[in-house]
C-alpha positions in Angstrom: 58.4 1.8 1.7 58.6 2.7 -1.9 56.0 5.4 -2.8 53.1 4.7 -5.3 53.5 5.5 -8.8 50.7 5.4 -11.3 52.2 2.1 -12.9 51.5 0.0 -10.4 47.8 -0.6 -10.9 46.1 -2.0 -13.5 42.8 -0.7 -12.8 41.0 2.2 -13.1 37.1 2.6 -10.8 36.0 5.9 -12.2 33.1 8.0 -10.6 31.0 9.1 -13.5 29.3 12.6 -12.8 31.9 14.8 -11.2 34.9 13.4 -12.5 34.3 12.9 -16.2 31.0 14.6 -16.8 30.3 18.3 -15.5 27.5 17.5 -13.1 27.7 20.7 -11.2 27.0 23.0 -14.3 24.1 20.7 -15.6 22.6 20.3 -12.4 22.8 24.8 -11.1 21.3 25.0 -15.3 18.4 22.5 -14.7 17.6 24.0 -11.1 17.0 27.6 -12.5 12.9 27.3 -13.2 12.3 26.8 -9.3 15.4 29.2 -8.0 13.7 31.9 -10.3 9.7 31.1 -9.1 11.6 31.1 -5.4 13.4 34.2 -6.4 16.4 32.8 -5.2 19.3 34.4 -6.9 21.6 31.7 -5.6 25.3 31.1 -6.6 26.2 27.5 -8.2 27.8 27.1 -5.0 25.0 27.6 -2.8 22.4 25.3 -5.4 24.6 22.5 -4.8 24.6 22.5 -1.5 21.6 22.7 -1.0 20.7 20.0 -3.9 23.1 17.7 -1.7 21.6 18.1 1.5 18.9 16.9 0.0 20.5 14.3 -2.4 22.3 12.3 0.3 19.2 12.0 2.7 17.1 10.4 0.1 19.9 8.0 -1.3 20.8 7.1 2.2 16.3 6.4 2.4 15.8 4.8 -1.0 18.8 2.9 -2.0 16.9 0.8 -4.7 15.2 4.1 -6.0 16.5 4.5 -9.8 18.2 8.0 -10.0 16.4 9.6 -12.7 13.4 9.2 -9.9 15.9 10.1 -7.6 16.5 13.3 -8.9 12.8 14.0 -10.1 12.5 13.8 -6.1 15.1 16.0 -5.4 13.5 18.6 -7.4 10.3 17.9 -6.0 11.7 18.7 -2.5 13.4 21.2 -3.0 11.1 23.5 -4.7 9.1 22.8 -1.2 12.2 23.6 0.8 12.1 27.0 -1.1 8.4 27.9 -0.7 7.3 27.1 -3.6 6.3 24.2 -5.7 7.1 22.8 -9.1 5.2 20.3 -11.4 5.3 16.7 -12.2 6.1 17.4 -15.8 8.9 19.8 -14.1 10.0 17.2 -11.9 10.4 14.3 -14.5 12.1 17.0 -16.8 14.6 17.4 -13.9 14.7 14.1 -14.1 16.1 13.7 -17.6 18.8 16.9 -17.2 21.2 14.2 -16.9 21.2 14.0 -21.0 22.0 17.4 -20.9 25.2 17.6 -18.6 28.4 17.8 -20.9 31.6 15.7 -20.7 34.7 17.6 -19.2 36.7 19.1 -22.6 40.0 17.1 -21.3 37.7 13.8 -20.6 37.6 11.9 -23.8 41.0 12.3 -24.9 42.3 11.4 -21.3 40.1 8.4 -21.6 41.5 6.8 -24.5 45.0 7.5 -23.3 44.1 5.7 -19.7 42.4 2.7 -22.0 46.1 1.8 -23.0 47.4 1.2 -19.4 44.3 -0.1 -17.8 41.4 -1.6 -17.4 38.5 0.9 -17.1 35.3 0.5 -14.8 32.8 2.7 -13.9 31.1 2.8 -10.3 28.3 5.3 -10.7 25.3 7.1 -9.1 23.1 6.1 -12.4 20.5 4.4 -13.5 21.2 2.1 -16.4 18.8 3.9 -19.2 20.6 6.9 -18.2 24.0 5.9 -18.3 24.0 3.7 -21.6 22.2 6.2 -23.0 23.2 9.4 -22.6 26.8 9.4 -21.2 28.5 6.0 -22.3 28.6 7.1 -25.7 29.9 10.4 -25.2 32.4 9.3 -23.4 33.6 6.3 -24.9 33.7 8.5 -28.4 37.8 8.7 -28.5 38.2 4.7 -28.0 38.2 4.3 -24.4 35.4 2.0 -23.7 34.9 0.6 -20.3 35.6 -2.6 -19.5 32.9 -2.7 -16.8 29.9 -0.8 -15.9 28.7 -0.5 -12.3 25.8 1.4 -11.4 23.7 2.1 -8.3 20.6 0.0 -9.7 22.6 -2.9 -10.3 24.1 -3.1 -6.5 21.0 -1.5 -4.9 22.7 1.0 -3.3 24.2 4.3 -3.4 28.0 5.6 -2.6 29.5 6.1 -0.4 28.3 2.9 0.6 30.9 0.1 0.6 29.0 -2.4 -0.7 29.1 -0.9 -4.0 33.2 -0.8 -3.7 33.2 -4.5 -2.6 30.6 -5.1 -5.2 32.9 -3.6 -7.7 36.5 -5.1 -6.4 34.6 -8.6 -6.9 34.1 -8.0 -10.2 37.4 -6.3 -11.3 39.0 -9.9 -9.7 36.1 -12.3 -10.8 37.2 -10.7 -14.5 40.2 -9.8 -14.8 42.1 -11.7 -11.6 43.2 -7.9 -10.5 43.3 -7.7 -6.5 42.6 -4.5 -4.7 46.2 -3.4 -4.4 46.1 -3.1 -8.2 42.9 -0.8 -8.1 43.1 2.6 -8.2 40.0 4.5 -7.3 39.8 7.9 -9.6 37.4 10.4 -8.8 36.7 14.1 -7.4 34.2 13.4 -4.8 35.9 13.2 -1.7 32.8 12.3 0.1 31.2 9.6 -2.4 34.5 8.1 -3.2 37.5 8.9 -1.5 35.5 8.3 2.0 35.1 4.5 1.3 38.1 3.9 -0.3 40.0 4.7 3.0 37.8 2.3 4.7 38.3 -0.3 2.4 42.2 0.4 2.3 41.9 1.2 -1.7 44.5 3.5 -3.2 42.7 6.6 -4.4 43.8 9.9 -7.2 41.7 12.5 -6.2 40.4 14.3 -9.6 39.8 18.0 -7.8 38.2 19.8 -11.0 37.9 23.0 -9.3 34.8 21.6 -8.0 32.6 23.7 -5.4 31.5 23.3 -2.7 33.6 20.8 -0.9 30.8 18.7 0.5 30.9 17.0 3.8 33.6 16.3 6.5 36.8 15.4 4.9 39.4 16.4 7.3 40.1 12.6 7.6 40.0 12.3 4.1 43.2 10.8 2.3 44.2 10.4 -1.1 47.7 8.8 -2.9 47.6 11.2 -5.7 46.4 14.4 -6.6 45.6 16.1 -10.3 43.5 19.2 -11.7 42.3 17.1 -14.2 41.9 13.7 -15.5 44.1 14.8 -18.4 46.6 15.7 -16.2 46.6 12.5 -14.5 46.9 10.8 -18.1 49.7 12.8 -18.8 51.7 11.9 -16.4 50.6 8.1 -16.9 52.6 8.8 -20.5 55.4 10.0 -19.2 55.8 6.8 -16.8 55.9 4.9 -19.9 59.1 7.0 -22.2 
């Protein structure tokens, strides 16, 4: 069997927050008013942990919950987890630090790059509001737009649920007539993404970012191609193509 190369697919299903957007450092900056009231002088590493123990319980229990309420929840719970309490205003604040988290520096560029060999779609963790108005811009700045949007309160469900990959693969072949051997899922979360791409037989590049912690059990976990960064990735798409 010949092995993969990046020109094979014609389609790109990007995770959002993690992959092109810094959600860890947005997320351990926005946590700081209740680690300080807790006087918890925790590392990133051990705020995101702990922000994803809770995170995954109460997507898995409110799958139709938009995630700017999602994560006003999260916040709420947590500061109880830590002996203290925060306020609603604090909560809903939380809520909104999504507007706050910044693009990775390599993400637009690699973007528009991508946009010449693909079709882009995002499959996202989001709320609409949040996405269209906070992150699509940023990151559709350099020229490459996506072609689809995807996000957890349009399927009504959160990843790693498969229904939102099937719910996505529809549409890429609905729109475009692109089958899943064409697809290439493209994200750092292992857990969120990878996960269901190996149970749905989707070809997967695993965006690592440095990111900390590694979350979950993914000793199974496979990928078909491996980069630092998105821009890395986009590089070598280039030179596939001279």
């Amino acid at each position: 069997m010949q092995p993969k190369t990046l020109a094979q697919f014609e389609a790109l299903i990007f995770d959002v927050y993690g992959t092109l957007i810094d959600w860890e450092q947005g997320i351990y900056a926005a946590l700081q008013t209740i680690l300080i009231r807790a006087n918890k002088s925790w590392s990133q590493d051990e705020a995101l942990l702990a922000f994803h123990s809770v995170e995954k319980d109460l997507e898995a229990q409110n799958p139709g919950m938009l995630y700017n309420e999602l994560l006003a929840t999260i916040h709420k719970t947590l500061a109880t987890r830590l002996g203290t309490s925060s306020t609603p205003d604090e909560d809903a604040t939380f809520g909104l630090s999504i507007s706050k988290w910044p693009a990775f520096l390599d993400t637009v560029a690699a973007l528009a790059i991508l946009k010449k060999y693909y079709k882009l779609v995002v499959l996202s963790n989001v709320d609409n509001k949040s996405f269209n108005t906070f992150t699509r811009p940023v990151l559709e700045a350099g020229g490459g737009t996506f072609d689809i949007v995807l996000t957890a309160e349009d399927i009504g469900s959160y990843k790693p649920d498969t229904a939102n990959f099937k719910a996505v693969l529809k549409a890429i072949e609905d729109q475009f007539g692109i089958p899943k051997e064409k697809v290439l899922v493209t994200a750092n979360s292992l857990y969120h993404d990878h996960g269901p791409a190996n149970l749905l037989g989707i070809s997967s590049s695993w965006i690592e970012r440095d990111a900390h912690p590694k979350i979950g059990d993914l000793s199974l976990t496979t990928y078909d191609f491996h980069f630092k960064t998105l821009g890395e990735m986009a590089g070598e798409r280039e030179k596939l193509s001279k």
